[in-house]
N, CA and C atoms as an extended XYZ file, in Angstrom:
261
Properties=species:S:1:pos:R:3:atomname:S:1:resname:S:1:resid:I:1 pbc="F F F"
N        11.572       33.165       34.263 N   UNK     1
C        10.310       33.214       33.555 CA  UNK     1
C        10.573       33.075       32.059 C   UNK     1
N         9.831       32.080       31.351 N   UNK     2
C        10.229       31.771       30.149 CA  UNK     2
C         9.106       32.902       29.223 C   UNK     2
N         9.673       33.648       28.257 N   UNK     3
C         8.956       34.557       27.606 CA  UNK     3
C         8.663       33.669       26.206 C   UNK     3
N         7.550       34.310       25.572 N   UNK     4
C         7.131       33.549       24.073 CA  UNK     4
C         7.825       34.452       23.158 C   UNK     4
N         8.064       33.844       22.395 N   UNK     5
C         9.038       34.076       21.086 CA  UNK     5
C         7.894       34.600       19.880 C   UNK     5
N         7.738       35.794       19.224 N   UNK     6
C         7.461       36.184       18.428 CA  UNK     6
C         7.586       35.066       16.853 C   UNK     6
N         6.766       34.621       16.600 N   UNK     7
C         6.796       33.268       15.216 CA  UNK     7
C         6.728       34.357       14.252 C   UNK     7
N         8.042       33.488       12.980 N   UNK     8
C         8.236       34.775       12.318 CA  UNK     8
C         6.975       34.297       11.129 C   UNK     8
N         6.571       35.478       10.454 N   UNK     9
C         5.310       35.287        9.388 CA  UNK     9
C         5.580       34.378        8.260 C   UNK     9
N         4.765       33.000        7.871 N   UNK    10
C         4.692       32.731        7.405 CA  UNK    10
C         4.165       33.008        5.407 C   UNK    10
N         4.831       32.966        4.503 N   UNK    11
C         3.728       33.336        3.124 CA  UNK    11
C         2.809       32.157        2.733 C   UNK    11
N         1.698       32.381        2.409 N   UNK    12
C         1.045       31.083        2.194 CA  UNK    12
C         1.203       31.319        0.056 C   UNK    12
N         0.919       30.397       -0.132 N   UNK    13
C         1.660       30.179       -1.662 CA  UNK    13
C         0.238       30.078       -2.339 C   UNK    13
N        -0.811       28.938       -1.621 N   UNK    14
C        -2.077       28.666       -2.300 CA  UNK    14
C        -3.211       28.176       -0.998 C   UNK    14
N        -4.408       28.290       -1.514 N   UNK    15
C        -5.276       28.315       -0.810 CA  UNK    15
C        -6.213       28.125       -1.455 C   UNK    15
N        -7.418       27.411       -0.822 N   UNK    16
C        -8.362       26.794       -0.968 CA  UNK    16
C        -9.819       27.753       -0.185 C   UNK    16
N       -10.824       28.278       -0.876 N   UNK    17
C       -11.963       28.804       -0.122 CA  UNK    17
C       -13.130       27.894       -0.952 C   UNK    17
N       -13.984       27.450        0.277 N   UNK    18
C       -15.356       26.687       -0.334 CA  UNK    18
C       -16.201       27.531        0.329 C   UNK    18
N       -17.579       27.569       -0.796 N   UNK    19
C       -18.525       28.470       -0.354 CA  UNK    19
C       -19.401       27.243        0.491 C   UNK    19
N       -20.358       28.237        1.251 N   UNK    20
C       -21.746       27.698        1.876 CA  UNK    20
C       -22.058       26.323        0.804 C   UNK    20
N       -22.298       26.647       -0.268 N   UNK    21
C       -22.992       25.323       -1.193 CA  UNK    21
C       -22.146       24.460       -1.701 C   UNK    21
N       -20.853       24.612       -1.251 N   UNK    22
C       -19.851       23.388       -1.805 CA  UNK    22
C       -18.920       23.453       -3.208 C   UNK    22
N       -19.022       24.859       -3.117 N   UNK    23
C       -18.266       24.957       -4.727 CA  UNK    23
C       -16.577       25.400       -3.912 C   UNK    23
N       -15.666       25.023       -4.344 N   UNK    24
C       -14.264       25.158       -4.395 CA  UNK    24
C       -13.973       26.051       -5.062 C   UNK    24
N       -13.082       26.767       -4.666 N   UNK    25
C       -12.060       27.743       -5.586 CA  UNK    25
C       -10.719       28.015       -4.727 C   UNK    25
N        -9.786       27.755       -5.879 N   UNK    26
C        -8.313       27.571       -5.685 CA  UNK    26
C        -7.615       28.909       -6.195 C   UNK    26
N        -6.619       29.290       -5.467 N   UNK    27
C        -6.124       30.284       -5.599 CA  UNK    27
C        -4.667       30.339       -5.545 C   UNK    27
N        -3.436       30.685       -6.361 N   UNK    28
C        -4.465       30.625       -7.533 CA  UNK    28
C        -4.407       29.565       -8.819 C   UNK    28
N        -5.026       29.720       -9.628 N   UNK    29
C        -5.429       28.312      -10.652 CA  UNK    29
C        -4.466       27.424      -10.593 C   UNK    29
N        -4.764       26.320      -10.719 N   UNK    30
C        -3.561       25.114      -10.718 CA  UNK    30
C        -3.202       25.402      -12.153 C   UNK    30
N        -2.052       24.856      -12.714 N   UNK    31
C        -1.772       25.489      -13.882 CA  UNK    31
C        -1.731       23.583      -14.435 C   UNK    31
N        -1.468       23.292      -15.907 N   UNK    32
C        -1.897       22.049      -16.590 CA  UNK    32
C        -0.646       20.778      -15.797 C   UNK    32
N         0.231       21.869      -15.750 N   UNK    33
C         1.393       20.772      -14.850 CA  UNK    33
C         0.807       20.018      -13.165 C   UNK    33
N        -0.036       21.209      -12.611 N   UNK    34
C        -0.114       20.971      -11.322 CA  UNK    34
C        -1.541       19.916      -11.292 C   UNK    34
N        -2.285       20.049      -12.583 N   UNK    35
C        -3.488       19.261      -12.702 CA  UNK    35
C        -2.708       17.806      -12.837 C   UNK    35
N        -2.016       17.749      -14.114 N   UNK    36
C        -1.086       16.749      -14.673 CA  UNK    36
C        -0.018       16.358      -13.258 C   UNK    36
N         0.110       16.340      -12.558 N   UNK    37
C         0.633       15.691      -11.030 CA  UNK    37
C        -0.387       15.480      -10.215 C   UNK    37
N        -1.070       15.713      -10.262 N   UNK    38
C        -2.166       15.623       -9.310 CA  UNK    38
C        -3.282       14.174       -9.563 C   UNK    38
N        -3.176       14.236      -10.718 N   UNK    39
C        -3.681       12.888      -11.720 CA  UNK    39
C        -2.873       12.222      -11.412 C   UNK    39
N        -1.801       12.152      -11.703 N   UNK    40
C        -0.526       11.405      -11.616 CA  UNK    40
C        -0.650       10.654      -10.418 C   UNK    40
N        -0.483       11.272       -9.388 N   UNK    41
C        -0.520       10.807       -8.327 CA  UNK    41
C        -1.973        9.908       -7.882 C   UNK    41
N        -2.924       10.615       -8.330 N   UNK    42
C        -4.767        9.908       -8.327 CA  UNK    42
C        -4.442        8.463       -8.455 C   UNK    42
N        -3.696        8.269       -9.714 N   UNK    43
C        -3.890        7.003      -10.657 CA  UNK    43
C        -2.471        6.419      -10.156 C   UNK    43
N        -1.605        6.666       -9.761 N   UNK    44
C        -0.186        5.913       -9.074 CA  UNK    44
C        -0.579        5.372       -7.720 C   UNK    44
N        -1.530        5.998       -6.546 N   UNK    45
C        -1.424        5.370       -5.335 CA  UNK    45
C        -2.122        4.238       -5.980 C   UNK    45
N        -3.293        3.877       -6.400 N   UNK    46
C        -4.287        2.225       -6.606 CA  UNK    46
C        -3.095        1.508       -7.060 C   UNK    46
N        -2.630        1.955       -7.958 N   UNK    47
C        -1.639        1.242       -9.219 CA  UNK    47
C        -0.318        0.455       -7.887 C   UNK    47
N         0.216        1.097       -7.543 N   UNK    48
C         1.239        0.745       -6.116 CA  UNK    48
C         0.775       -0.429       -5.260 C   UNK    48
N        -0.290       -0.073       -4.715 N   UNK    49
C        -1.062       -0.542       -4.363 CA  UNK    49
C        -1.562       -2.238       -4.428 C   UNK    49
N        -2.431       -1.736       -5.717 N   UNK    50
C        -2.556       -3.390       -6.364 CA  UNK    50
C        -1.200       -4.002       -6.587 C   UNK    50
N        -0.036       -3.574       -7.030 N   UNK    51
C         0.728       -4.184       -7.172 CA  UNK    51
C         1.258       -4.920       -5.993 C   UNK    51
N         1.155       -4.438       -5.096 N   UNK    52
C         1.342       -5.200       -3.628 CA  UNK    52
C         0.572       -6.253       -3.390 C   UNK    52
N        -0.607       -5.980       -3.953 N   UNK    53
C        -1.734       -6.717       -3.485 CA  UNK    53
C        -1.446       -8.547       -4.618 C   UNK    53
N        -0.941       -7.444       -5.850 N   UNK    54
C        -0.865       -8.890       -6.520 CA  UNK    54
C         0.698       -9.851       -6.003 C   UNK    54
N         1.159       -8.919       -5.860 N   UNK    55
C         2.611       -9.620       -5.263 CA  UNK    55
C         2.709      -10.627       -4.106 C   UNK    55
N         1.543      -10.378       -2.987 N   UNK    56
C         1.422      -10.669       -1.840 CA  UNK    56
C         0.779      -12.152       -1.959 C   UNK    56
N        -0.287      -12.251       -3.151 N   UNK    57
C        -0.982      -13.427       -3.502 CA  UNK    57
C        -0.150      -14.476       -4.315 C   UNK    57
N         0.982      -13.865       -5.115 N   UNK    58
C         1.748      -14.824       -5.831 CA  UNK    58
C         2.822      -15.205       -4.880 C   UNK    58
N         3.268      -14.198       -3.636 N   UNK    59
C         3.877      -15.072       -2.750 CA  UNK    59
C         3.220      -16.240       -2.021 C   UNK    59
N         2.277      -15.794       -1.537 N   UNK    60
C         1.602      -17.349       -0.846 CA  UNK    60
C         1.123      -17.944       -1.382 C   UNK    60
N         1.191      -18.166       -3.360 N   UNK    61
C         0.805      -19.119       -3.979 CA  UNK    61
C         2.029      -20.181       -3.794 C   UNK    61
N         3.144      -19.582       -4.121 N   UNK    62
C         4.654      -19.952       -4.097 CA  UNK    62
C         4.588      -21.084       -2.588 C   UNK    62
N         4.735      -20.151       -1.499 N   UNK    63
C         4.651      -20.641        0.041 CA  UNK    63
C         3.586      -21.790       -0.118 C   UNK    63
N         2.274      -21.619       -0.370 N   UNK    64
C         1.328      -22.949       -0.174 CA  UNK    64
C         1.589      -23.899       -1.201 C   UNK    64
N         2.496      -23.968       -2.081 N   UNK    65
C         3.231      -24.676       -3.041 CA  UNK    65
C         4.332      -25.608       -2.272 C   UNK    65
N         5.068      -25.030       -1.523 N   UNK    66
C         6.390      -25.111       -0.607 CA  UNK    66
C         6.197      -26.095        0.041 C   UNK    66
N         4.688      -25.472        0.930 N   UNK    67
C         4.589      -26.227        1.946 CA  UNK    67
C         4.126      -27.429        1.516 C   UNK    67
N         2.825      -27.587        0.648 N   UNK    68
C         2.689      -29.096       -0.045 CA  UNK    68
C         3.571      -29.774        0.029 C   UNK    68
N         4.561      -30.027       -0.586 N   UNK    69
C         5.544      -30.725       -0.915 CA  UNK    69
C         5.975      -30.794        0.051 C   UNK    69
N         6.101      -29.881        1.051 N   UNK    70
C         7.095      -30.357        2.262 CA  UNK    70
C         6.248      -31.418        3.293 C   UNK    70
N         4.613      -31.021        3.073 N   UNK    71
C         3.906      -31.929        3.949 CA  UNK    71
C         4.068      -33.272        2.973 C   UNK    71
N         3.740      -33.937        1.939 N   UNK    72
C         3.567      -34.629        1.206 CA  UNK    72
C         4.627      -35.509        0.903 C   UNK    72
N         6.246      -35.020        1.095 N   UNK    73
C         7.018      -35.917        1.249 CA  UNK    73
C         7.137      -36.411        2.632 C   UNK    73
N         6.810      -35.256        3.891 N   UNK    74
C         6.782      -36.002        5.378 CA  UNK    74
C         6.034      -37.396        5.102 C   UNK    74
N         4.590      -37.229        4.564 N   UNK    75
C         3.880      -38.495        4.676 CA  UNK    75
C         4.390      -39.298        3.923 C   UNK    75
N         4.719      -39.595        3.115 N   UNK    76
C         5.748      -40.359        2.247 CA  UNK    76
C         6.666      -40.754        3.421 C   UNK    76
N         7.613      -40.383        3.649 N   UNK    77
C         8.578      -41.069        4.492 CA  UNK    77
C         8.069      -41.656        6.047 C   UNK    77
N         6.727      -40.992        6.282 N   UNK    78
C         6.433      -41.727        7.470 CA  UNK    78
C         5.364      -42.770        7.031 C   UNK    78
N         5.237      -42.764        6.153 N   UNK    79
C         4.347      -44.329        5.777 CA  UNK    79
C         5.832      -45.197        5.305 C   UNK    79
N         6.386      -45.230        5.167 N   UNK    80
C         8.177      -45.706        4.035 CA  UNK    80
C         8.802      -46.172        5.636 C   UNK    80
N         8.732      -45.638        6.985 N   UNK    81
C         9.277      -45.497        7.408 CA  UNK    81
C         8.051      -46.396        9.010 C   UNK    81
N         7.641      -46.785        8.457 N   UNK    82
C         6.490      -47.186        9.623 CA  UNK    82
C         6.393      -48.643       10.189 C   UNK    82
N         6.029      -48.742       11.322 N   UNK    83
C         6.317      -50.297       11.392 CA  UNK    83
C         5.028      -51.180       11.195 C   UNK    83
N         5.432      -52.033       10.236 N   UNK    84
C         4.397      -53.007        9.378 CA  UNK    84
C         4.648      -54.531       10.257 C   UNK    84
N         3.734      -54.436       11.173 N   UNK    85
C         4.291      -56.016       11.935 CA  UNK    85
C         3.909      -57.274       10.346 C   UNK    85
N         4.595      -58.448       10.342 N   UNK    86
C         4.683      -59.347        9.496 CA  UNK    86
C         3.654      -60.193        9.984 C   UNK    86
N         2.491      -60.503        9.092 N   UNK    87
C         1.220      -61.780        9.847 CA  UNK    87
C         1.675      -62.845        8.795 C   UNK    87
């Protein structure tokens, strides 16, 4: 028979209570560092983000660049390369 193991007590560090009407209170106060990371982080995920977003578009500007040329000399060599009967 497998018995349950007593979980040893956790401390909780901070906590969050919202009233009935939606007001927050943190416990306890974030101090200017924990505001100042918290921003930090607000304004770093978009920032990451877009940067992917712009990276992703200048790659397949690059790629639909690539490929042009790669279609554009095919037709080139298959018109160069075609048979022109002589009238």
């Amino acid at each position: 028979m497998h018995l349950l193991t007593a979980r040893s007590a956790r401390s909780v560090e901070r906590f969050e209570l919202t009233t009935r009407n939606g007001r927050t209170y943190r416990y306890p106060q974030p101090t200017w560092l924990d505001r100042l990371a918290a921003w930090l982080h607000s304004v770093a995920e978009p920032a990451v983000l877009s940067a992917v977003v712009v990276g992703l578009l200048y790659f397949a500007g690059e790629l639909a660049e690539a490929i042009e040329a790669l279609a554009s000399d095919s037709c080139r060599n298959a018109n160069r390369n075609s048979y022109k009967p002589a009238l």
